[in-house]
C-alpha positions, 0 to 999 in steps of 0.5 A, spaced: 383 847 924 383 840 925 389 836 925 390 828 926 396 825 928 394 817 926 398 810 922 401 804 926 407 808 928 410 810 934 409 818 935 402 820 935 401 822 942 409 824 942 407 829 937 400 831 939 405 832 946 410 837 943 404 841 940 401 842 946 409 845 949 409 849 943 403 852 944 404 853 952 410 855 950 406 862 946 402 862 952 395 859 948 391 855 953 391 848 952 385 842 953 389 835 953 384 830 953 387 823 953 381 816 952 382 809 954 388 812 958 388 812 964 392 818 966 399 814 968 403 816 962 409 818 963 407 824 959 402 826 963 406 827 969 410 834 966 403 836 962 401 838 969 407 842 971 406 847 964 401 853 965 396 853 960 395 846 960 388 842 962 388 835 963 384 830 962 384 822 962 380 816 964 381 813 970 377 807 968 381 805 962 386 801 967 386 795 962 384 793 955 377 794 953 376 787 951 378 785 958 372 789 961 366 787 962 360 790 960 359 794 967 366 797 966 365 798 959 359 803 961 364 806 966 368 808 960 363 811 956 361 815 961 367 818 963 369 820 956 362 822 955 363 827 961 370 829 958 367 831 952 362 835 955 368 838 958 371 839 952 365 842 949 364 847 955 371 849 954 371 851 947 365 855 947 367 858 953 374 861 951 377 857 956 382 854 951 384 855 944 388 848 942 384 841 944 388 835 944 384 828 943 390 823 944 386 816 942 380 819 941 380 815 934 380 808 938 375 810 942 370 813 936 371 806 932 370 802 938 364 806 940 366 808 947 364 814 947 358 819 944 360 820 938 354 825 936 356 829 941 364 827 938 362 830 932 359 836 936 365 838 938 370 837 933 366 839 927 363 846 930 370 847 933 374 846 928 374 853 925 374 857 930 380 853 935 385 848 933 383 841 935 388 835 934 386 828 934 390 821 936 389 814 934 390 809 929 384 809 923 381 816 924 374 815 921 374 817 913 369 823 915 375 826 920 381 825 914 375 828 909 375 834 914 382 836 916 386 840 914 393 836 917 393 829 916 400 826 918 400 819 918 406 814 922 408 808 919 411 802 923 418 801 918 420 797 924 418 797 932 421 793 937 415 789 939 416 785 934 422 782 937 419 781 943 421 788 947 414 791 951 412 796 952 418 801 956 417 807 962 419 814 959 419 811 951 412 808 949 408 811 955 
């Protein structure tokens, strides 16, 4: 089955996060494949205690794309290539049952990362594994071919009080 988690509102990777404990928890087999992240989200530090989960970040996402330059921005796509490469091997060789792509509908709209190959994985796995996909404006062909679509509005949020980001909280 496919799921999305997308909107404005805080909570997608939170969610996907939960789901992927949940999912441990029954003893499945995780792929937690985070994009234009690079792996320094508090989350990621506990993922890698819990047996069963397999993670998966872009170290090359250390700043915001329209900070990179060219160079850097193919480094990107290269790695989130490699990661669905990855993720692709995993599903076909039963080596995990729930995959999580947290960001992924970022990085499909902005075009770092394959999206043929994007397609691949999800659209020839989604009946055959649980896959969850993170991010703001899913493509309108991933709301078409989910069967959860769980959107999170900002009613309110505190940067627009003018508080960043905070450690444990927002990432």
């Amino acid at each position: 089955m496919l799921q999305i988690y997308c909107g404005d509102g805080k909570g997608k990777t939170t969610a996907s996060v939960g789901l992927a404990v949940r999912a441990a928890g029954a003893g499945k087999k995780i792929g937690f494949f985070q994009f234009l992240k690079d792996g320094s989200s508090s989350e990621i530090n506990v993922l890698k205690q819990i047996k069963g989960i397999q993670i998966e970040f872009c170290e090359k996402c250390s700043k915001f794309l329209f900070q990179m330059n060219e160079s850097e921005l193919d480094e990107v796509k290269s790695r989130q290539n490699e990661m669905l490469r990855k993720a692709l091997d995993m599903l076909e060789n039963g080596d995990i049952e729930l995959l999580i792509f947290d960001e992924f509908a970022a990085a499909y709209n902005k075009n770092t990362l394959d999206r043929e190959l994007a397609d691949k994985v999800i659209f020839e796995h989604k009946n055959d594994s649980e896959i969850i996909l993170t991010g703001r404006e899913p493509d309108k062909k991933f709301i078409e071919s989910a069967d959860y679509v769980s959107e999170i509005a900002a009613v309110k949020h505190p940067y627009k009080n003018g508080v960043t980001a905070r450690k444990g909280i927002e990432y």
